[in-house]
C-alpha positions as CSV (number, residue, x, y, z in Angstrom):
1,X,-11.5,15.9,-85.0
2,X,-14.2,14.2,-82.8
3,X,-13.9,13.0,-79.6
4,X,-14.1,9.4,-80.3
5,X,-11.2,9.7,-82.5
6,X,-9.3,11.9,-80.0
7,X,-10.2,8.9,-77.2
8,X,-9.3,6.8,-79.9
9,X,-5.3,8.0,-80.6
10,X,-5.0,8.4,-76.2
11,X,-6.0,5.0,-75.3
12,X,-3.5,2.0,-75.5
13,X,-4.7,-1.3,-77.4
14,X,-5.4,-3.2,-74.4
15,X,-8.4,-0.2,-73.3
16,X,-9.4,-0.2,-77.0
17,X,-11.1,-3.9,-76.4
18,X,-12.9,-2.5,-73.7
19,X,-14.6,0.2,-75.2
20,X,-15.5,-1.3,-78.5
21,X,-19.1,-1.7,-79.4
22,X,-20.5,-4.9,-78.8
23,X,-23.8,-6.9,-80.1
24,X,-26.8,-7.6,-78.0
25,X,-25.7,-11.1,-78.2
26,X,-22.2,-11.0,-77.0
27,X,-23.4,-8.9,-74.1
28,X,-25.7,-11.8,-72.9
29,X,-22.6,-14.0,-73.3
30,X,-20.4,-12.1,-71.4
31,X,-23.1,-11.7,-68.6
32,X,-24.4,-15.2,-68.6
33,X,-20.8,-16.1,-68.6
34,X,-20.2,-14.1,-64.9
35,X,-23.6,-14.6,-63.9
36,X,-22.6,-18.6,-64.0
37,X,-19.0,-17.7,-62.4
38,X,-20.6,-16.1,-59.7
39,X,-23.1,-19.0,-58.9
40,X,-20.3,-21.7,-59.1
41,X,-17.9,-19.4,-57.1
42,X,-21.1,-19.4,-54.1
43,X,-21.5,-23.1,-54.3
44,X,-18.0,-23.7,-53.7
45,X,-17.5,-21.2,-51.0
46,X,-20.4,-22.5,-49.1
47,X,-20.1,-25.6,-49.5
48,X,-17.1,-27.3,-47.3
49,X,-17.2,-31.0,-49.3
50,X,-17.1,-29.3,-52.7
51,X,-14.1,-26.8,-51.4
52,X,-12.0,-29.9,-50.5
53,X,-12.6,-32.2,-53.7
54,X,-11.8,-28.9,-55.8
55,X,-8.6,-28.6,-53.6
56,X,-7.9,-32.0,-54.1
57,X,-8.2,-31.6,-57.8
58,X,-6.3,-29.0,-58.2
59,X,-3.5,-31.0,-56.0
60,X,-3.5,-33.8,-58.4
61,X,-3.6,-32.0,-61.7
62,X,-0.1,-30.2,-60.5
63,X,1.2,-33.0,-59.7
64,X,0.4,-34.4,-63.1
65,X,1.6,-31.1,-64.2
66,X,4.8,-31.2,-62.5
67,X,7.8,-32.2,-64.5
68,X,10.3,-34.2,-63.8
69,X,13.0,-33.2,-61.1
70,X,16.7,-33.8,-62.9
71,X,19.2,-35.4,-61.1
72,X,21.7,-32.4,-59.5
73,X,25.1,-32.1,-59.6
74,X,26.2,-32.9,-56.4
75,X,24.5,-36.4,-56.5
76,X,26.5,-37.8,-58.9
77,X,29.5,-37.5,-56.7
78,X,28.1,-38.7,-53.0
79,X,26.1,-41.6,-53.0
């Protein structure tokens, strides 16, 4: 038996997806993909104006988000 095989049978699924072989091409994609996470991440943290609108964003999309509170028990019987 080789020892990819071995490694293989040992490892759960979720480590298989890691060490599969990839293509030149998704590679650059998952690179590009952090590199672009990383530069977005820097803007916000340095910047103070973008920090708040992304907070305030964020604020307002949970509150869309949010569902409806339902009326409780106790409400129905004290006014």
């Amino acid at each position: 038996m080789s020892m990819i095989s071995q490694m293989d049978m040992s490892l759960p699924d979720t480590m298989k997806a890691f060490t599969r072989t990839r293509s030149r091409k998704e590679l650059l994609s998952i690179h590009m993909k952090f590199i672009l996470l990383v530069i977005i991440g820097t803007l916000l943290w340095n910047n103070n104006s973008a920090r708040q609108f992304t907070s305030e964003s964020f604020n307002s999309l949970a509150e869309f988000i949010e569902p409806e509170t339902e009326s409780k028990p106790y409400q129905s019987i004290w006014p």
